[in-house]
C-alpha positions in Angstrom: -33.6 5.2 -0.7 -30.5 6.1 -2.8 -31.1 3.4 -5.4 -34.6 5.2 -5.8 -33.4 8.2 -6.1 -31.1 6.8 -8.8 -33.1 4.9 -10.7 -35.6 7.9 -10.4 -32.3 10.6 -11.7 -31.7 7.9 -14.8 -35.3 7.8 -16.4 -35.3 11.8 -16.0 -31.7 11.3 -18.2 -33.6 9.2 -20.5 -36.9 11.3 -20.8 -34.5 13.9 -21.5 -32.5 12.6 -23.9 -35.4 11.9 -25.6 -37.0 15.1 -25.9 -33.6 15.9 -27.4 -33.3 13.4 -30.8 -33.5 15.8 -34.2 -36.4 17.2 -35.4 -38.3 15.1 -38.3 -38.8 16.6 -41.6 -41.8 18.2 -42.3 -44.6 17.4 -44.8 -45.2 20.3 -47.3 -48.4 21.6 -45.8 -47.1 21.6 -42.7 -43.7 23.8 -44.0 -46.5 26.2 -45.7 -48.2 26.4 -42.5 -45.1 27.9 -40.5 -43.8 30.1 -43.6 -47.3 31.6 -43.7 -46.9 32.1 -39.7 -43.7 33.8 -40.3 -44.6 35.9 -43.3 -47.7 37.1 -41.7 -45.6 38.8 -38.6 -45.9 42.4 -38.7 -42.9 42.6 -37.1 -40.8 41.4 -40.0 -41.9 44.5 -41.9 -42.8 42.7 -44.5 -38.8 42.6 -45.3 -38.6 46.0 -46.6 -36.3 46.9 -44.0 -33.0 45.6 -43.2 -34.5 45.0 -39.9 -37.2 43.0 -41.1 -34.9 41.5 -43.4 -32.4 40.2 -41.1 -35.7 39.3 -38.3 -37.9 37.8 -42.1 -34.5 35.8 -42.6 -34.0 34.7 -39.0 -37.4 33.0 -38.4 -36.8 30.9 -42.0 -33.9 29.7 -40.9 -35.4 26.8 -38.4 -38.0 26.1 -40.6 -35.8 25.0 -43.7 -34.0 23.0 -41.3 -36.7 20.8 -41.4 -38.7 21.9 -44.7 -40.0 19.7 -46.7 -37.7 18.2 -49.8 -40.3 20.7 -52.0 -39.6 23.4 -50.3 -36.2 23.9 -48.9 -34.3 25.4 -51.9 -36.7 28.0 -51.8 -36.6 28.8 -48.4 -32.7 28.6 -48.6 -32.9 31.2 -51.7 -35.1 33.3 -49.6 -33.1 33.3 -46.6 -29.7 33.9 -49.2 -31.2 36.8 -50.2 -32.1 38.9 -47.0 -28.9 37.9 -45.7 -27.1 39.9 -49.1 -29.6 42.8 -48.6 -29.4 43.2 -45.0 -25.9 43.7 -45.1 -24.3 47.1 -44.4 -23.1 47.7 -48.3 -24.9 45.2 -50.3 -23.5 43.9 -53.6 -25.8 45.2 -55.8 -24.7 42.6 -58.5 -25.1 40.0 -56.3 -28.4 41.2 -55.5 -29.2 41.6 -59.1 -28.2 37.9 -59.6 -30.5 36.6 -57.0 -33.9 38.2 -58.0 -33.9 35.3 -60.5 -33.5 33.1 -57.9 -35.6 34.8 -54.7 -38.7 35.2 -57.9 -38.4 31.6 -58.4 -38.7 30.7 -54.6 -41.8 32.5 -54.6 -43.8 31.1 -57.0 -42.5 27.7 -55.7 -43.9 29.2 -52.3 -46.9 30.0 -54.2 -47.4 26.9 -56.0 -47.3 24.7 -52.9 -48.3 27.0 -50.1 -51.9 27.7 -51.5 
């Protein structure tokens, strides 16, 4: 009875250990699929808030773990940016510097996520 309740406890470890291996990278369609998901919450405010930037930014943040190769320096730019203008003083020339940036991570969103 013990050795089946072992060998029973070890494939649950296994199965377990399993579940637990790091996520595969995403296709692109599949990336624009969850950044759609995310960007249509209402409860992200649409990011004009610092509330909605900071949830907007959150909620990119697993998904360009494991973007696509096409898509995660946009989603990175994006998340770099709500991060700046969430903050409690903002650099404003920081911010400034990154419109270039977050404007280019939307048409790439744009481009690919159609």
């Amino acid at each position: 009875m013990k050795k089946l309740a072992t060998a029973l406890i070890a494939a649950g470890l296994v199965l377990t250990a399993s579940a637990c291996t790091a996520p595969t990278q995403l296709s692109t369609a599949q990336t624009c699929e969850r950044i759609q998901v995310v960007l249509s919450n209402p409860s992200n405010g649409g990011g004009q808030t610092k509330t909605g930037l900071v949830r907007l930014a959150n909620q990119i943040r697993p998904i360009e773990a494991v973007a696509s190769d096409d898509l995660k320096p946009a989603l990175g730019s994006l998340i770099e940016y709500a991060d700046e203008a969430s903050k409690e003083n903002p650099d404003t020339a920081k911010i400034a510097q990154m419109q270039a940036n977050n404007q280019a991570a939307n048409t790439a969103l744009s481009t690919f996520c159609q």
